[in-house]
N, C-alpha and C positions, 0 to 999 in steps of 0.2 A: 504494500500500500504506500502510493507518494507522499509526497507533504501536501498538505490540501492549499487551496488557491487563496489568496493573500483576500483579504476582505477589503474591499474598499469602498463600499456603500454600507456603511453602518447599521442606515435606521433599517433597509432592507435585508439584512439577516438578522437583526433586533426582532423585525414582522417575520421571517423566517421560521426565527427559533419559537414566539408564538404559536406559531401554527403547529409545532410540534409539540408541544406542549399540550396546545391544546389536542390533539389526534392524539396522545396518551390518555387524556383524560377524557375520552372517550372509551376506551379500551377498558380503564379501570370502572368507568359506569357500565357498563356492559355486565363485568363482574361481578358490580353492585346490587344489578338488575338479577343474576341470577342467581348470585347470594340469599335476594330477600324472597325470592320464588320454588328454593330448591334447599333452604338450610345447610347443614351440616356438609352434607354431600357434595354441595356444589364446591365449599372449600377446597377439596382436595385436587377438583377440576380446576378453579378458580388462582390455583397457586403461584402459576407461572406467570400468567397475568399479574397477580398484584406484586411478585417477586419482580417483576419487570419495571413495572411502576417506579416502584422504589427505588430500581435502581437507577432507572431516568433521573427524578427528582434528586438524586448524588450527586448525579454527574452532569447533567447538561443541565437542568435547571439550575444547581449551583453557579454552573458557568454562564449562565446568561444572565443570572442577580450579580456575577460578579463585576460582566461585563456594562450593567447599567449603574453600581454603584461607584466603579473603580475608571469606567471609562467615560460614560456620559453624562451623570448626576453631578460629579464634581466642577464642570464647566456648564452645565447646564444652571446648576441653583444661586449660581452669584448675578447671572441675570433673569432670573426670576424675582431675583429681592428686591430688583427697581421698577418690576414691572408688577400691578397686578394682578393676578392669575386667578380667576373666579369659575369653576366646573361643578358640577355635579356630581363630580368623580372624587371630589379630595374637598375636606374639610379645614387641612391643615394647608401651607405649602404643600403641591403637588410633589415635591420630594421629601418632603418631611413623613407626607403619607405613604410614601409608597415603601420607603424605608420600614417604617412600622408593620405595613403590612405584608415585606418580605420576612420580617421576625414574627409576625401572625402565621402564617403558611409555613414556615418552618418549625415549629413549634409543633403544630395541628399534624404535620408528617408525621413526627416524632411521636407524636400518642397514639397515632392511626399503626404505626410500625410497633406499636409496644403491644397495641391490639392483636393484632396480627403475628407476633411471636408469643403470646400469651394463647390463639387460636390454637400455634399450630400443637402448644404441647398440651392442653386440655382433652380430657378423656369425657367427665361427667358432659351428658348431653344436655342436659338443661343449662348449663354454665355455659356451657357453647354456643346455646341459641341465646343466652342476654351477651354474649361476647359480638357475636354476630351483629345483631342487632343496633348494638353502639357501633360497631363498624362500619355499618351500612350508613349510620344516621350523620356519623365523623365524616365519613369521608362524601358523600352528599354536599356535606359544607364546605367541606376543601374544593371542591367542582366547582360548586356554585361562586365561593370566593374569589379562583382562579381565574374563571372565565370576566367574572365583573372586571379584576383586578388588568386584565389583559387589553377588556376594551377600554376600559380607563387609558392606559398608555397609548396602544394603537390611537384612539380618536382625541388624545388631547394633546398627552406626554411628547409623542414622537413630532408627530406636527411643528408642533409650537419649539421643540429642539430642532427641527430643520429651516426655519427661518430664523430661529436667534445665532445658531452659532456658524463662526464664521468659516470659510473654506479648510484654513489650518486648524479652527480645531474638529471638523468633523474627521481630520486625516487623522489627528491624536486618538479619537477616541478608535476609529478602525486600526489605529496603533495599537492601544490598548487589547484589542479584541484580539489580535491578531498574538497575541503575546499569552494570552490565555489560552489561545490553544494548541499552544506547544505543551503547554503544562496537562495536560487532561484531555485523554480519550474519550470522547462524545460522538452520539449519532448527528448532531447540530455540525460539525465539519462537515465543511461541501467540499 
């Protein structure tokens, strides 16, 4: 496998790796769907799926919070503090919140994965189905979150970062991006 192609449009593999993201968490509702239709059983079908999940969310979802926090937020939020910025998406600065709710959604993994290893060594069948059941209800929120969270960026975030910054730094932060994926193997390399 080569080195993958140097990124040079930022916001368009920023929309990229969304889309991937989101096409995961499709896959895990799917899961979900058959979890709360099939019980116990469907677990053991259901495994490689949410094992996959997970491990997206390590790795490329790490890498694309990291490429928004480390590559585009930091040149993005100093002119956001002279301008305005009023959405329906963000109650705080729009990096203020999105920051927060990257530490929401990783937190909400980490109990949906504690779920989920608690699943897998559970015998008693009644424990399994209120295990289940938090599972289903958990990670519903994390979809529902994600997806908000996504269009929030895509129809405000990104936009409003393509008209503020300027040619050098859209090049810094495909810098940045570009730098993060030497470091970590991910499906998001093109």
């Amino acid at each position: 496998m080569g080195k993958p192609a140097a990124i040079t449009d930022p916001f368009k593999k920023l929309v990229e790796c969304h889309d991937q993201i989101l096409k995961h968490l499709h896959i895990f509702e799917n899961a979900l769907i058959d979890l709360e239709q099939n019980g116990t059983h469907a677990f053991k079908r259901e495994r490689g799926n949410i094992r996959e999940t997970f491990e997206f969310f390590h790795t490329d979802v790490t890498l694309h919070t990291r490429d928004e926090e480390h590559g585009l937020f930091p040149l993005l939020e100093p002119k956001l503090h002279r301008r305005p910025v009023l959405n329906p998406h963000f109650d705080r600065t729009p990096i203020q919140a999105i920051g927060e709710q990257h530490r929401k959604a990783e937190a909400e993994t980490q109990r949906l994965e504690i779920l989920n290893s608690k699943l897998g060594t559970e015998v008693d069948e009644a424990k399994c189905a209120l295990l289940i059941e938090e599972f289903i209800k958990r990670g519903r929120v994390l979809i529902a979150f994600y997806r908000e969270h996504i269009r929030g960026e895509n129809e405000a975030i990104f936009p409003l970062a393509e008209r503020l910054l300027t040619g050098r730094e859209k090049a810094d932060v495909a810098r940045v991006m570009n730098a993060h994926r030497g470091s970590v193997d991910s499906k998001l390399v093109s």
